[in-house]
Each structure stands twice: as structure tokens, then as C-alpha cells.
C-alpha positions as CSV (number, residue, x, y, z in Angstrom):
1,X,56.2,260.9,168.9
2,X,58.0,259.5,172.0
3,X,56.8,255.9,172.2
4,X,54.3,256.8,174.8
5,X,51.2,257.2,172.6
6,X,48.5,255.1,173.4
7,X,46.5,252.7,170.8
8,X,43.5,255.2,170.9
9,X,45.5,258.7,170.1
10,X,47.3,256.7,167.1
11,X,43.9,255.4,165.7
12,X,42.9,258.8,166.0
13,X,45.6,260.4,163.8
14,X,45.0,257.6,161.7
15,X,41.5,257.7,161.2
16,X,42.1,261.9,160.8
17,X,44.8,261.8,158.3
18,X,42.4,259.1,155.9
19,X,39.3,261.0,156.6
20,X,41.3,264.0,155.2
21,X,42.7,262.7,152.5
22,X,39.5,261.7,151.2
23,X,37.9,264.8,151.3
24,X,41.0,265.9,149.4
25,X,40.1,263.3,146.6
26,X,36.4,264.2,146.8
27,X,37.1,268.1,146.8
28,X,39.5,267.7,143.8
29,X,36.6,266.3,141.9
30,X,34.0,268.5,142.7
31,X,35.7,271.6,141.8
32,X,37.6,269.6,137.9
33,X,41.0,270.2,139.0
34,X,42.1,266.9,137.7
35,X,42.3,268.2,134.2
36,X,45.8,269.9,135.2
37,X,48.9,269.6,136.3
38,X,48.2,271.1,140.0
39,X,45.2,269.1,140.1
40,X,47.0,265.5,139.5
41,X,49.4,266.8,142.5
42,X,46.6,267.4,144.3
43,X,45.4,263.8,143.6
44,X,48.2,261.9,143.7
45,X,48.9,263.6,147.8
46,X,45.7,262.9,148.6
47,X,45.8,259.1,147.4
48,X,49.2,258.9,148.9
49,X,48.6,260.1,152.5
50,X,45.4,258.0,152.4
51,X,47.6,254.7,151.7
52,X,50.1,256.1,154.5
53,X,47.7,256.7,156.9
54,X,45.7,253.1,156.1
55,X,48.6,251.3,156.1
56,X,49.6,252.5,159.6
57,X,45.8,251.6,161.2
58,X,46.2,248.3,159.3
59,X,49.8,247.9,161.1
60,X,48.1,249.4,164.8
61,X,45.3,247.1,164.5
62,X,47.8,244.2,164.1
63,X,49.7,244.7,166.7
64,X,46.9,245.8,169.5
65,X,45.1,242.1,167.8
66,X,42.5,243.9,166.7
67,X,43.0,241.7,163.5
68,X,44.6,238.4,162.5
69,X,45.0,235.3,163.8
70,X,43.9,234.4,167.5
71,X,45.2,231.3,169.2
72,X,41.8,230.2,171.1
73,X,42.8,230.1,175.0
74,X,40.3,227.8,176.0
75,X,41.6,224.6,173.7
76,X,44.5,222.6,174.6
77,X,45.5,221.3,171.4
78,X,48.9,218.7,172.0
79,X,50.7,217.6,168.4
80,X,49.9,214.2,167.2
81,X,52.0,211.7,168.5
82,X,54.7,210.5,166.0
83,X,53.5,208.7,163.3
């Protein structure tokens, strides 16, 4: 990464990495490999790069204004005089 990446190619990787992670979770389960050691590991990667990977959309998505707060451009809202 060079700091040239655009919004979409980030979402992207974002969207890849949690989509993959799930079916990590959900592969894990089918096949009972939570019963051992290897398949906690399994788990607990899986869970992990799915909180990575949501936690960096969640961070895009706040930056690009997808989400939070949006000051409305339209009102013209002055401070109260002093009281």
C-alpha cells in the first residue's frame, strides 16, 4: 500500500477479507473441528481477521462520510446571542 488506493479498492479488500473469514467460521463448523486444539486456531483466525477487516471498513466508511455525523449545508445556524 502506497497511499494511492482509492476508497473502492480498499472496500474491496475489506469486504474480501470479512467475507473470507466467515466462510472460515462457517467451514470450521460444518466439518466439527472446534472440538480441538487446531480447530479453536482455526476459529479464533477467522474471528480475528473478521474484526480486522470490519474494523478497517468501519474506519474507511468514516472517513469517505459514508457514516457519522453530517453538518446539513443548507442551514445557517448562528450561536445564540449571549445570554
Amino acid at each position: 500500500m502506497n497511499g494511492k488506493e482509492s476508497a473502492a479498492e480498499l472496500l474491496i479488500m475489506c469486504v474480501v477479507m470479512t467475507v473470507l473469514s466467515i466462510l472460515g467460521v462457517v467451514g470450521g463448523l460444518t466439518r466439527d473441528l472446534f472440538g480441538t486444539l487446531d480447530g479453536l486456531l482455526v476459529l479464533f483466525i477467522a474471528l480475528l481477521m473478521f474484526l480486522i477487516s470490519c474494523l478497517l471498513l468501519f474506519f474507511l466508511a468514516k472517513e469517505q462520510g459514508w457514516i457519522g455525523k453530517h453538518p446539513d449545508s443548507g442551514s445557517t445556524q448562528t450561536p445564540a446571542a449571549g445570554k
